[in-house]
C-alpha positions, 0 to 999 in steps of 0.5 A, a space after each residue: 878788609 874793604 877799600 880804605 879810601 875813596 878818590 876824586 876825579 876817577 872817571 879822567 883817570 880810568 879813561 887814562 888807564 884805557 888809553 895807556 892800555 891801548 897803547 902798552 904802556 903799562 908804566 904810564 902816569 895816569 893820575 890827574 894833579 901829582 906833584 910836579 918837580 923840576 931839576 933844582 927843586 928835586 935836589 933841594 927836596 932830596 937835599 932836605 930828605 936827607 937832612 930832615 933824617 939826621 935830626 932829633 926831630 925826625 926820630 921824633 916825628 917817625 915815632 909819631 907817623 908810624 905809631 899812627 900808621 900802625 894804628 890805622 893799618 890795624 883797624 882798616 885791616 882788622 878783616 883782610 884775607 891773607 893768603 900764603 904766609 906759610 911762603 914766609 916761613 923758611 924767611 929769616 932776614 929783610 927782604 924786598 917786597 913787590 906788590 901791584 900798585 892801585 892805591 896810596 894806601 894798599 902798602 897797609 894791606 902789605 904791612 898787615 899781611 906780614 904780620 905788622 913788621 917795620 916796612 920802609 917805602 920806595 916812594 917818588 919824590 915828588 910825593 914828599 911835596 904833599 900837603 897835609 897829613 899825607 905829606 907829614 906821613 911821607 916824609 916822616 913814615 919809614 919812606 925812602 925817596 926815588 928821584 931821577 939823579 944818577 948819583 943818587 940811585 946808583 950810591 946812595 939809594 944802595 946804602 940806604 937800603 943796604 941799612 935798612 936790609 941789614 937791620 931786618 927790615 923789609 922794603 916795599 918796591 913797586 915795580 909797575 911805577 904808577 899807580 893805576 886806580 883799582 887796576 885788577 890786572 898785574 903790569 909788566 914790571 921794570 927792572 929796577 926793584 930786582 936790580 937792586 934785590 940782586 946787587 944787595 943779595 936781597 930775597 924778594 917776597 912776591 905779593 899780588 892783591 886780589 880786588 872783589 866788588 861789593 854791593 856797598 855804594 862808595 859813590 857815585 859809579 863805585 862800590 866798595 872793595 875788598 882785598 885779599 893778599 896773596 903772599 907767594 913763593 918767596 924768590 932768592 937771587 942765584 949766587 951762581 949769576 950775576 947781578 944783572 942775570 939775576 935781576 931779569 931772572 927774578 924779574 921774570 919769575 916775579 911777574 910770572 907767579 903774580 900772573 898766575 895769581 891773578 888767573 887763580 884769583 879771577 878765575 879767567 886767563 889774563 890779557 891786556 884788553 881792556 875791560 870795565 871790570 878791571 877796574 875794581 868796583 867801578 860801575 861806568 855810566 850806561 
């Protein structure tokens, strides 16, 4: 499968990248131009979200959205490598998927990878904000908002998930946050994904997205891409811990098995120096 798109203004954000690197801080934003959101337009736009899923309308809408999500993800996919779905074999119910971050769209490689099946989002919300056919998708795919408000992650969130656990479904988490443009490299994870992996007796399906260049120019300084899905041992909460003790247990063996995932992949131990080969199919001037 090759890259599915081509972003504007790359070059300020890989220097983002760098410096962020520089400095570990491997959850910063580094995108130029997301969406911004203050206090009271957040909880309007969550007040709506949760509006807009009640109605007639959005049953309508989500329809449409995914049928044309399913249709691009089928072709854009059509030659993607799929590693390890015999680790899915033993799986029978939803399940929290994890998977490094570098695009908006890499959730079609996860939703190729495994087999096409109902995949909901854990996406910002400032991403509902879009504009365009990007912000129809996010607010009319299967997507469930992040937003900062106590209340909201700590009951809400929970049920929706809950919901759409128990009805088989699986849900995407991206526990590195930010998307980072083509970053080769597995980040450090926040908690937050296992956490609620753990609370809700959730298995997680660990994914790691191996990047390798082609010689087809994208543009100026880039290259193409494909991607191969690694699909790795599935990890289940311990019913001898606790919540908390299983979310730094899953957690840990999450970032330890995309490690190594990488290492196979790349064929070389993984550090946090940066390099201009960390960022996929990129050609710095020079």
């Amino acid at each position: 499968m090759s890259a599915i798109t081509d972003l504007p203004n790359r070059e300020p954000v890989i220097a983002n990248i760098q410096q962020a690197v520089q400095h570990q801080d491997f959850n910063a934003k580094v995108e130029l131009g997301d969406p911004q959101l203050d206090a009271t337009q957040a909880k309007h736009e969550l007040s709506a979200y949760l509006d807009h899923q009640s109605r007639f309308s959005y049953r309508v809408n989500n329809l449409v959205a995914r049928t044309m999500l399913n249709v691009d993800t089928r072709w854009q996919t059509r030659h993607l490598n799929v590693v390890g779905k015999e680790n899915l074999a033993g799986l029978h119910q939803g399940a929290v998927v994890t998977s490094n971050h570098f695009s908006p769209y890499e959730n079609m490689v996860v939703r190729r990878g495994l087999n096409m099946k109902r995949l909901y989002l854990i996406s910002q919300l400032t991403n509902f904000d879009m504009n365009g056919l990007l912000g129809y998708m996010m607010r009319n795919i299967d997507t469930i908002p992040l937003t900062d408000s106590i209340s909201y992650i700590g009951k809400t969130l929970p049920n929706l998930m809950a919901n759409v656990l128990d009805a088989g479904h699986n849900i995407l988490i991206y526990p590195e946050q930010e998307m980072w443009f083509n970053y080769r490299k597995p980040r450090p994870p926040k908690r937050g994904a296992y956490q609620y992996a753990a609370q809700l007796q959730a298995p997680i399906i660990s994914c790691f997205v191996e990047m390798t260049d082609t010689d087809q120019p994208k543009s100026t300084n880039f290259y193409d891409v494909t991607y191969t899905l690694h699909i790795l041992p599935v990890i289940y909460p311990d019913p001898q811990k606790t919540v908390r003790e299983n979310s730094f247990a899953m957690m840990q063996t999450d970032y330890e098995q995309k490690c190594a995932a990488y290492e196979t992949a790349y064929q070389q131990r993984l550090t946090y120096d940066f390099q201009p080969s960390d960022i996929a199919g990129w050609t710095p001037r020079g």
